[in-house]
Each structure stands twice: as structure tokens, then as C-alpha cells.
N, C-alpha and C positions, 0 to 999 in steps of 0.2 A: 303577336307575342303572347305566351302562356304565360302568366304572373301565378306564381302556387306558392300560398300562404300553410307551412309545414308547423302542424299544431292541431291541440285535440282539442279545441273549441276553447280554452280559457278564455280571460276576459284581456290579457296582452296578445292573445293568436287572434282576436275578434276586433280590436285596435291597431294593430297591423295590416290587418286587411283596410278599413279604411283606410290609413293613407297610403296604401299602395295604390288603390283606387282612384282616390284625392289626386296623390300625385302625377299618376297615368294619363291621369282626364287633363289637367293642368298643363302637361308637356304634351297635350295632343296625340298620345301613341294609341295604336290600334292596339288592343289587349282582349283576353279573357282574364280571370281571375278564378284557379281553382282551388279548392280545401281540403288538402292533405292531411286526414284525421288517421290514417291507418299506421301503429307502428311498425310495423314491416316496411309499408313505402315509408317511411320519412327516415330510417333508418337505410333504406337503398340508398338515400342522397347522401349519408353519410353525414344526419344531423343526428346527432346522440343529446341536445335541450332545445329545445322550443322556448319561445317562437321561431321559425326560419324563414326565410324569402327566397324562394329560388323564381330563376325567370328560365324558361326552354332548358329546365332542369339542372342549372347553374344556380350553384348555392352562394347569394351575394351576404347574406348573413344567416346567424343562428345566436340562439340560448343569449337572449337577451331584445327587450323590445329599441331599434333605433329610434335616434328623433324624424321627425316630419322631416326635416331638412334633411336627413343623412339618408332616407327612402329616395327625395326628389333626386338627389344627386347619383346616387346607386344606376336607378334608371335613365336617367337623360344622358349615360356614359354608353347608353346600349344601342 
């Protein structure tokens, strides 16, 4: 699975990233992790605030950083 962290390097797009990471590794799933800095693509996903999570370009969140908990559960649904 593709994990793409949608955000222009702030310091909640760069916190998001790890625990999506954290989480991924945690639940054993095979992943990359890519970083969706361009507004053009991150508005293709149809995220208009940052930070976003999409996973195989499903947008599971946006414009707001979740908790630890709400990432793990996000992905161990996938």
C-alpha cells in the first residue's frame, strides 16, 4: 500500500507522517510512505487544508492533524 502524507512540509504534515509510519510498522502492513508537497496534486485529491492522509489515493483524512489512535485505526480498517 501507498500511504501519502498531503502537506507542504509543516510541522503537523511532518507529525503525521510519523505516525502513519509508527502505525503501519505496528499493524505489520507492507507500505511506502510518499510526500505530497505540490498544490496541484493535493488538490487533485480534493484536500482544499492540510494535513491529509490518503492511502492508494483515498483520502481517510484532511485539514486537521488526527490522534495516534485515530491513524492506527484509519489503517488497520484497510
Amino acid at each position: 500500500m501507498e500511504i501519502q502524507i498531503l502537506g507542504t512540509g509543516c510541522p503537523k504534515c511532518k507529525k503525521l507522517t510519523e505516525m502513519a509510519e509508527q502505525a503501519a510498522r505496528e499493524l505489520g502492513l507492507e507500505f511506502t510512505i510518499r510526500k505530497v508537497s505540490d498544490i496541484n496534486e493535493i488538490m487533485e485529491f480534493g484536500v482544499m487544508s492540510t494535513p491529509g492522509l490518503a492511502v492508494d489515493g483515498k483520502v481517510l483524512t484532511a485539514g486537521q492533524l488526527p490522534t495516534y489512535e485515530r491513524v492506527k485505526d484509519l489503517l488497520s480498517r484497510l
